[in-house]
C-alpha positions in Angstrom: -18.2 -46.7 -21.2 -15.8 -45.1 -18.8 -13.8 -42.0 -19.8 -10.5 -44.0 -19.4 -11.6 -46.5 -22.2 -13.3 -44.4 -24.4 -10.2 -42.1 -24.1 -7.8 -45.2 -24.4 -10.3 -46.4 -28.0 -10.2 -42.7 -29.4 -6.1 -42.9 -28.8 -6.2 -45.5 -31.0 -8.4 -44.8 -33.8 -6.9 -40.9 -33.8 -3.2 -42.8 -34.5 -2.2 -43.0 -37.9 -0.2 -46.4 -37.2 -3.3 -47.9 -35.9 -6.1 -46.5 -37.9 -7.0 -45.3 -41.5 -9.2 -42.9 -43.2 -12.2 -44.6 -45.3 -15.1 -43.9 -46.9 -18.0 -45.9 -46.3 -20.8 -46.5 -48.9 -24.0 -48.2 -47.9 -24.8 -51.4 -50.4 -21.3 -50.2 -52.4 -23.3 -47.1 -54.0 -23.9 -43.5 -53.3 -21.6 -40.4 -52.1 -20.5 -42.3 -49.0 -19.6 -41.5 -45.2 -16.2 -40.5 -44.1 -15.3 -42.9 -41.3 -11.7 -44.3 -39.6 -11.2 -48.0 -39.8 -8.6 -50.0 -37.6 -6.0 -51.2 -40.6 -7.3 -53.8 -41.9 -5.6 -57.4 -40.2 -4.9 -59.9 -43.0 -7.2 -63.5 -42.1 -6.0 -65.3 -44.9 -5.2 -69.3 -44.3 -2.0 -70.0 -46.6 -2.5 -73.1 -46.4 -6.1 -73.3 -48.1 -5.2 -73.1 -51.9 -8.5 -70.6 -52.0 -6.3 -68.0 -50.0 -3.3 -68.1 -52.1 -4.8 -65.0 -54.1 -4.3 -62.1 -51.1 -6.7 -59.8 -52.9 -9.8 -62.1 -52.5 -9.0 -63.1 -48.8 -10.9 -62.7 -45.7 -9.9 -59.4 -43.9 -10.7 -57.8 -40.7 -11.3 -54.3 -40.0 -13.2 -52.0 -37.2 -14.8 -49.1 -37.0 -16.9 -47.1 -34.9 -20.5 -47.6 -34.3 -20.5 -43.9 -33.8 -19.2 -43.3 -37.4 -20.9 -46.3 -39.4 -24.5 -47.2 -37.2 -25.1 -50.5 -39.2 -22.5 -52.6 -41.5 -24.7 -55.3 -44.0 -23.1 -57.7 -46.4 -22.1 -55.6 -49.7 -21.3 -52.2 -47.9 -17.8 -51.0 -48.6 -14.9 -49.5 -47.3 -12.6 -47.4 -49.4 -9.4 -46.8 -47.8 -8.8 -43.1 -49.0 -4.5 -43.6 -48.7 -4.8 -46.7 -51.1 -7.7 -46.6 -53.4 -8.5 -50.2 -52.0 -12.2 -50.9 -52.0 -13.5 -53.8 -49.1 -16.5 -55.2 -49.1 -18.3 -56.4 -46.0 -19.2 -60.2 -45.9 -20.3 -59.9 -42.4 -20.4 -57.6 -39.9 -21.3 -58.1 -35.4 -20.7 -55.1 -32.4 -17.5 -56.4 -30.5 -18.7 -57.2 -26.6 -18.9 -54.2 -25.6 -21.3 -53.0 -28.6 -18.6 -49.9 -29.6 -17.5 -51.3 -32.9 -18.3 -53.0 -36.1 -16.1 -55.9 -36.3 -16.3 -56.7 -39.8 -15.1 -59.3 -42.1 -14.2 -58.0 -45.7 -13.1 -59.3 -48.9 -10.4 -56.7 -51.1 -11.8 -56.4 -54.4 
């Protein structure tokens, strides 16, 4: 990764507007690692009658292999300025294998 991206990446994870403090916790359980996440982007379909409950939608969030080195199904994220807890449904690297793109459910 060039200096120019990884500098451009850090920007964005280091700005509050952009990016949140959480605590991740392997399988949901133990004392958990402090991480940043990329807020987490709504992927609810209003149209479904499944996703008119918000809390139980589909949500997207990042974070940096360098904080979290694996994301599995049932891992969660708290987000430390809300108390919200999400849980990973499924997790891949983005293209260039930097982050976690995960797809989360808000309990």
């Amino acid at each position: 990764m060039s200096d120019a991206f990884a500098d451009a990446l850090d920007a964005i994870y280091d700005d509050d507007n952009s990016a949140v403090a959480a605590l991740w916790k392997q399988g949901g359980t133990g004392d958990g690692v402090a991480c940043r996440i990329v807020r987490p982007l709504y992927r609810g379909n209003t149209s479904s009658p499944l996703a008119l409950d918000a809390r139980r939608a589909p949500y997207e969030l990042r974070v940096r292999r360098s904080e979290v080195p694996a994301v599995a199904a049932g891992d969660t994220f708290t987000v430390i300025e809300t108390g919200r807890v999400l849980t990973a449904r499924h997790a891949d690297p983005d293209e260039e294998e930097i982050e976690w793109v995960v797809l989360a459910d808000s309990e």
